[in-house]
N, C-alpha and C positions, 0 to 999 in steps of 0.2 A: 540604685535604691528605688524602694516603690513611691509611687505618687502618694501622697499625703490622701488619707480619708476627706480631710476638707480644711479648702483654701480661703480664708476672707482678707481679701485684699480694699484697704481704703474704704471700707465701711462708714458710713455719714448717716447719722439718721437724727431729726430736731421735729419735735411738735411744739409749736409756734412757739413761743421764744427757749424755749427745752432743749439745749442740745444732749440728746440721750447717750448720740453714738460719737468718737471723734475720731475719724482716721484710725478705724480698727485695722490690725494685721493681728493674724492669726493661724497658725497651722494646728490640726489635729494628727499625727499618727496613725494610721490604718491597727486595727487589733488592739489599742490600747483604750485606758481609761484617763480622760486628759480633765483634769477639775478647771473648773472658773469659779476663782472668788472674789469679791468685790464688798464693801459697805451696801445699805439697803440705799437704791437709787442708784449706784453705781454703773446700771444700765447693764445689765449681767441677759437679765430676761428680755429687756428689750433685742440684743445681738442674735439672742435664741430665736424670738420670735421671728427675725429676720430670716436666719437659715430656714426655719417652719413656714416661710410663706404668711405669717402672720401680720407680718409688715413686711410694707416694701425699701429697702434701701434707698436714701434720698443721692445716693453715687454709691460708688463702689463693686466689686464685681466679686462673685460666688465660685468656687470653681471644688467638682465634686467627682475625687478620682481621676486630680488633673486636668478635668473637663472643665471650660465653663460651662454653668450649669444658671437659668434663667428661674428663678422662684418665686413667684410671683403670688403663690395661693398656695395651704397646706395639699391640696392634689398631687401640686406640680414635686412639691417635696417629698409625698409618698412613693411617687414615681422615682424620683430620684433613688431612692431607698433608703430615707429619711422617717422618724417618726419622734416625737415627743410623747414623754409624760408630764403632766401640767402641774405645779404646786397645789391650785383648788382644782380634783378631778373633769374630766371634760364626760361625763358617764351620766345619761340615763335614769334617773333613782327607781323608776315603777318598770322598768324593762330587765328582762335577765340578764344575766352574764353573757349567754351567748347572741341575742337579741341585740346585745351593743357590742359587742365584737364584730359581727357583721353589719353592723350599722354603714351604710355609703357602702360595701362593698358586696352586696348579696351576690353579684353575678349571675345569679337566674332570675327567670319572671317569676317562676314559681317559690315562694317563699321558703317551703318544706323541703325541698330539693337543696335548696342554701343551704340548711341549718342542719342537714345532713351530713351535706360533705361539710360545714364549718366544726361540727361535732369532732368527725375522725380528725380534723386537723390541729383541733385543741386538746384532743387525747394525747396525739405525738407530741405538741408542745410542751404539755403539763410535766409529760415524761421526760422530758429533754432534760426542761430547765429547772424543775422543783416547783412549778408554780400551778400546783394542785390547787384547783377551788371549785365547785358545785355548777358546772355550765346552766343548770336551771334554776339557781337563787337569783332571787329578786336583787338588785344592788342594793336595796336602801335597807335591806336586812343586814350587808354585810358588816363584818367593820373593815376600819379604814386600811389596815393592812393586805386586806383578799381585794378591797379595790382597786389599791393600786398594782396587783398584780394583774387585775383583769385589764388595766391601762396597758400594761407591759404586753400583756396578752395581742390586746389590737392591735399595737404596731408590730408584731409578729408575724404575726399572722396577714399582714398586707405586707410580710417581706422584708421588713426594714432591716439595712448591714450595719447603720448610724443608729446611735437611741442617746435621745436626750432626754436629762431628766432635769427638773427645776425644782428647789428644795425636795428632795423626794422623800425625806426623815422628820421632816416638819410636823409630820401628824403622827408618827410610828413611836411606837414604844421601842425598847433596846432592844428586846428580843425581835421583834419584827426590823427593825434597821439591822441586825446582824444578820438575818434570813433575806433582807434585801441585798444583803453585801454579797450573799454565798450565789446569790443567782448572777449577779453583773461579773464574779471574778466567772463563773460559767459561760457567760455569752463573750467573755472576753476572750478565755479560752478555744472558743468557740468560731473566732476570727470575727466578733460583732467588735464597732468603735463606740466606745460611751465615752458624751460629754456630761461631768456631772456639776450641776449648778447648784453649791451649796454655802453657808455661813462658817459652817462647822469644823474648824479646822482640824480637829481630832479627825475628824473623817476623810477630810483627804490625805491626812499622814497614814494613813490605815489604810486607802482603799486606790489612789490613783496613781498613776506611772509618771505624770506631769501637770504641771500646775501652773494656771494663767492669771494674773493677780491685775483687776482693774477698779478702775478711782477716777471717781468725777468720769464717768464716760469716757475713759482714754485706756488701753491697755499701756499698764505701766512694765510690767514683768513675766517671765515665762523660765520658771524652775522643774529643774526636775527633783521631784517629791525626796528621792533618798539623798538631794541635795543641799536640801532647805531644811528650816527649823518652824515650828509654829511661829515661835518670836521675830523671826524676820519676815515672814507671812502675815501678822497682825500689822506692823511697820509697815508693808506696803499696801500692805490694805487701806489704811486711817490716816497715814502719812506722820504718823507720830508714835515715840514707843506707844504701847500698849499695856496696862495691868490687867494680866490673867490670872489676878486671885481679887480677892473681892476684902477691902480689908474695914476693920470694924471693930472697935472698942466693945469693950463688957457691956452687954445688955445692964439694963437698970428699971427692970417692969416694978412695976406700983399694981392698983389696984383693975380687978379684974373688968374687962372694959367689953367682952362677946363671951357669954355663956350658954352651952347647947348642953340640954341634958335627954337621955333615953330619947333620941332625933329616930322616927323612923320613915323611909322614903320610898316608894316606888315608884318604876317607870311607866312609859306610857300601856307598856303591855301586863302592867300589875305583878311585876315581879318587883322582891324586896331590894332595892340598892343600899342604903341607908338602914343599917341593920343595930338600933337601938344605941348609936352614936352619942359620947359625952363626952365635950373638950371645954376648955377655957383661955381665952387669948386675953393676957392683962397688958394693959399701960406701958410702951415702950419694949415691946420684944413682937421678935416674928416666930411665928408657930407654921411649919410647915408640914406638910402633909404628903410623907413618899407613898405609892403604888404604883401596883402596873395601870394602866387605863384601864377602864372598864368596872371596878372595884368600886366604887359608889362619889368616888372624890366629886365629879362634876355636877351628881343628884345634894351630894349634900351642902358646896357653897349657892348653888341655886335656891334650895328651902332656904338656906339662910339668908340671902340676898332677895327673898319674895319674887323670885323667877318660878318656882313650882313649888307647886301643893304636900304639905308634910299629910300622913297620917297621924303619927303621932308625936309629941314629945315637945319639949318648950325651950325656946330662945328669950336668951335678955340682951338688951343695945343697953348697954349702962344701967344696968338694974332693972329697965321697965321691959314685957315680955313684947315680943314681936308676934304675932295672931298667924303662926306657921301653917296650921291645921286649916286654917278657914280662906281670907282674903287678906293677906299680907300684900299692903303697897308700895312695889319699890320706889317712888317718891316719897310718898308718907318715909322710908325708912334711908333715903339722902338728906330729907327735913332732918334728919333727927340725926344726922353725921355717919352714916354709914356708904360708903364706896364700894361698888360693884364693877372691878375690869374684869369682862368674860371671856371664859376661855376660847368660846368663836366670834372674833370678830367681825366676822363678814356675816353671821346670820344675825348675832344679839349687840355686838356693840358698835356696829358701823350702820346707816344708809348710805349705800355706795353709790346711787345718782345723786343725794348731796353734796353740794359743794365743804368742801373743808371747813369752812368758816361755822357751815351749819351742823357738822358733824361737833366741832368744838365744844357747845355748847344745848348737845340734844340730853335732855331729861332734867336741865335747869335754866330750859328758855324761859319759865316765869320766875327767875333769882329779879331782885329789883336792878342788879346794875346790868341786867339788858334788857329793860322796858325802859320807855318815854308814857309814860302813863299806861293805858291800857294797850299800848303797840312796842311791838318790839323796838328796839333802836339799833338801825342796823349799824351804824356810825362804829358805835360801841363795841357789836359784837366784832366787826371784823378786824378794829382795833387789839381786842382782849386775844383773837385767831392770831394776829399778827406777832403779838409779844409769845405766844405758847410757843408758836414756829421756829421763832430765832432760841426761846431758853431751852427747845426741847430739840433743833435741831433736827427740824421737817425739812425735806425734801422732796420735791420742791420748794422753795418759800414761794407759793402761791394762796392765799388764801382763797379766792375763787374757782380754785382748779375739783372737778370732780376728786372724789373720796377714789373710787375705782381708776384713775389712773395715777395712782401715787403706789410706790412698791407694797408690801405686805411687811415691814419692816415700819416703814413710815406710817401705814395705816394703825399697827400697834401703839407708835407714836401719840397717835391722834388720839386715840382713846385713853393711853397714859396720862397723857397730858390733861384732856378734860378730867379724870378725878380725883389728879391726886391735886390741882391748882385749887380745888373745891374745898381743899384742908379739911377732911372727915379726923374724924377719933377713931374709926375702923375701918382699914381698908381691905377688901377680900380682892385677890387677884389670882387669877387663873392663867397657868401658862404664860408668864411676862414676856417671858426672849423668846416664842415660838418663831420661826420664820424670820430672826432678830439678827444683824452682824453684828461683831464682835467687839467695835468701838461702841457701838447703842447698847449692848450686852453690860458694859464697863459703866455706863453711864446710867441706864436704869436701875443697876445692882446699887449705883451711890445714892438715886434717888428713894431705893425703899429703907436704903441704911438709915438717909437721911429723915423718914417719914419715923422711924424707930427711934431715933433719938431726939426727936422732937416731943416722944411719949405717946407718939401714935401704936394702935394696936394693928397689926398685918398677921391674916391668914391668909396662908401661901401656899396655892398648888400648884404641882411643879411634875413634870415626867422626867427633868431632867438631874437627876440624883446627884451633877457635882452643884447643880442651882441648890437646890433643896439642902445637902450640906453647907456650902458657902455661906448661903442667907441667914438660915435657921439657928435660932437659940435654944425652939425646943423643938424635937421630932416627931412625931407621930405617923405610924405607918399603918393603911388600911387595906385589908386583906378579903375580897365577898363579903362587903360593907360592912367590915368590925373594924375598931381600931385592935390591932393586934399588939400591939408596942410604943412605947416611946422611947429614947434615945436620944442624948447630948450629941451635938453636933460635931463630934469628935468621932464618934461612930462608924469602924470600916464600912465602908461598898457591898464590902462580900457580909457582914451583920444587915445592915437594913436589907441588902438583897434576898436572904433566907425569910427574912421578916415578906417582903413584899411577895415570894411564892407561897406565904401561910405556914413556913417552916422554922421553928424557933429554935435558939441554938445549940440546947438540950438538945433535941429531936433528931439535930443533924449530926451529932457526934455521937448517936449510938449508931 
């Protein structure tokens, strides 16, 4: 038989009192696509980074193509014929496509001579694998979908036979994670080995050959995918069954609690997102919001959350208007009980060289129960950090631990947690489970139930359409910034889906 693509034997990895890694074993398959899934903290990314040179193994030995194989630095790993794609991209934004493809690896002194031969090399590539994109667009033009093929691109292109990926759907719309899927069964075909690091268990029933299931830093199991079931994949994940439906007595909305009329919105490049928008979210019901990305969803909970500038049209927080058009303060507008969790974490609702405790507590550090008069009382806040950790099940339980080395699961955590303990009367939340496993999935989904039958008002944007089902009482789908529809939560897939391409059901049956 062939040597395994790659060997981790007795893997050990602890940041001070953290043990991340315990006594990993691990085999990957040459030619196949082998998933790792794990809870958030599970230590999934830290293993990766291990393989990537990104960290060093604190014991344990690497062995690649039967080799051992010393990784000590992403070089040593590109050498090997190793490459990653990263959950947040590692790319450039004011440099091209091809500019960061060849980035560390020009091989000439002469720069032009590079970007010649990298040219013809990403023409063959594009052609191979389907991963057509604009070698001379800027990156920060693209979206998020051509980025990550330009990730895909560089470890290509530096050779790589391994390609790891780390949530690599986390930011993609369906239709672009189905176009992710048709390029990795390609490279697989292809005799390339993908490890894929994902929450999403649909997706590895769909997409990989086998499956590594790790918890608390230990590899607990290793299935092969048309062996297993999601239900015993959630179970070893969480270590306890799992409910994967989301369940929830009859709404009972009262009186109308966020009202948006004739909302109009543009981006920063003066195009219309937010296209003369009119909703109402009452007392005790979730109103969610399906489209593809890009449709105006994230322009339009921003004007309403006082994160950007409306042009025109009027909001009321319980009857009184919110000043959309002009200087709307999102403090002024948590004074007044409205909740804002954003859909990027890491740019609008986290500082990630904050420590936790201070992440807990950013945008209501002058609430009076964490002042001692005119100074904060740190007593307090790390106290108040302390009880969110344990009821929201952070991981870590560090409250002094930086924001940026806590997963992207956790970091969602953190932000959940500071707004909905703040008990608003409107909570707008963006992308809840992005980057979320599937025990935190089960647990968030009870806590917005819970914010709803407490007679809290929840507008919910969502990419993930069985989320937006599950949650929602009432639907609304926006299409090149109209709402095009609404729809009971009973509503096939394939009905909001036609909705969310701007094609209504009429339209599709002639």
């Amino acid at each position: 038989m062939a040597e395994p693509a790659i060997q981790l034997i007795g893997i050990n990895k602890s940041f001070g009192a953290v043990r991340a890694n315990r006594d990993i074993n691990l085999e990957v398959e040459r030619g196949t696509i082998h998933g790792i899934i794990g809870e958030n903290g599970a230590g999934k990314s830290t293993l990766m980074s291990i393989l990537y040179g990104f960290y060093h193994a604190d014991s344990g030995e690497i062995r690649v193509g039967g080799q051992p194989t010393a990784i000590r630095t992403p070089n040593d790993a590109i050498a090997a014929g190793i490459g990653m794609v990263h959950q947040h991209f590692m790319l450039v934004e004011n440099f091209t496509v091809i500019e960061n493809v060849i980035l560390g690896a020009e091989g000439e002194p002469l720069l032009n001579k590079s970007i010649a031969k990298a040219r013809s090399e990403l023409q063959r590539l594009e052609r191979d694998y389907g991963l057509e994109v604009d070698p001379d667009a800027v990156i920060e033009e693209l979206p998020v979908g051509l980025q990550q093929r330009v990730e895909i691109l560089k470890a290509l292109f530096r050779g790589c036979d391994i390609l790891i990926l780390d949530e690599p759907t986390g930011v993609l719309t369906p239709a672009e994670a189905d176009h992710l899927f048709r390029i990795l069964k390609m490279l697989k075909d292809e005799g390339k080995t993908i490890v894929l690091i994902t929450h999403k268990l649909r997706e590895i029933m769909a997409i990989t050959d086998t499956v590594s299931v790790m918890r608390q830093g230990t590899m607990v199991a290793t299935r092969r995918t048309a062996e297993t079931t999601v239900e015993e994949l959630a179970e070893l994940m969480v270590g306890r069954r799992v409910l994967l439906r989301v369940e929830k007595g009859e709404a009972k909305p009262a009186g109308v609690k966020l009202s948006v009329k004739n909302l109009t919105v543009k981006d920063s490049r003066g195009v219309v997102m937010v296209d003369g928008v009119s909703l109402d979210v009452r007392a005790g019901e979730i109103v969610g919001i399906a489209g593809v990305a890009g449709n105006g969803q994230s322009e339009l909970i921003e004007a309403i959350a006082g994160t950007r500038r409306a042009q025109s049209g009027t909001v009321l927080l319980d009857g009184r208007p919110i000043d959309v058009t002009g200087h709307a303060d999102p403090g002024e507008l948590r004074d007044r009980g409205l909740a804002h969790v954003p859909e990027d974490r890491h740019h609008v609702g986290l500082v990630l060289a904050f420590e936790e405790a201070e992440n807990s507590i950013l945008g209501y550090h002058d609430k009076p129960h964490y002042l001692r008069g005119p100074f904060l009382d740190i007593d307090a806040i790390h106290a108040d950090a302390r009880e969110k950790i344990a009821k929201y099940d952070i991981r870590p339980a560090n409250d002094r631990l930086k924001t940026a080395n806590f997963s992207g699961g956790n970091q969602q955590k953190i932000v959940l947690a500071r707004e909905i303990e703040q008990d608003p009367d409107v909570l707008i939340v963006g992308q809840p489970t992005r980057g979320v496993d599937v025990g935190a999935i089960e647990f968030i989904h009870k806590r917005l139930i819970a914010m709803r039958d407490q007679g809290k008002a929840v507008l919910l944007i969502s990419v993930e359409l069985d989320e937006i089902r599950s949650l929602s009482d009432r639907i609304l789908v926006m299409f090149a910034g109209r709402v095009v529809g609404e729809r009971g939560p009973d509503a096939s897939e394939g009905e909001l889906g036609l909705l969310m391409a701007g094609v209504e059901k009429r339209e599709a049956a002639e």
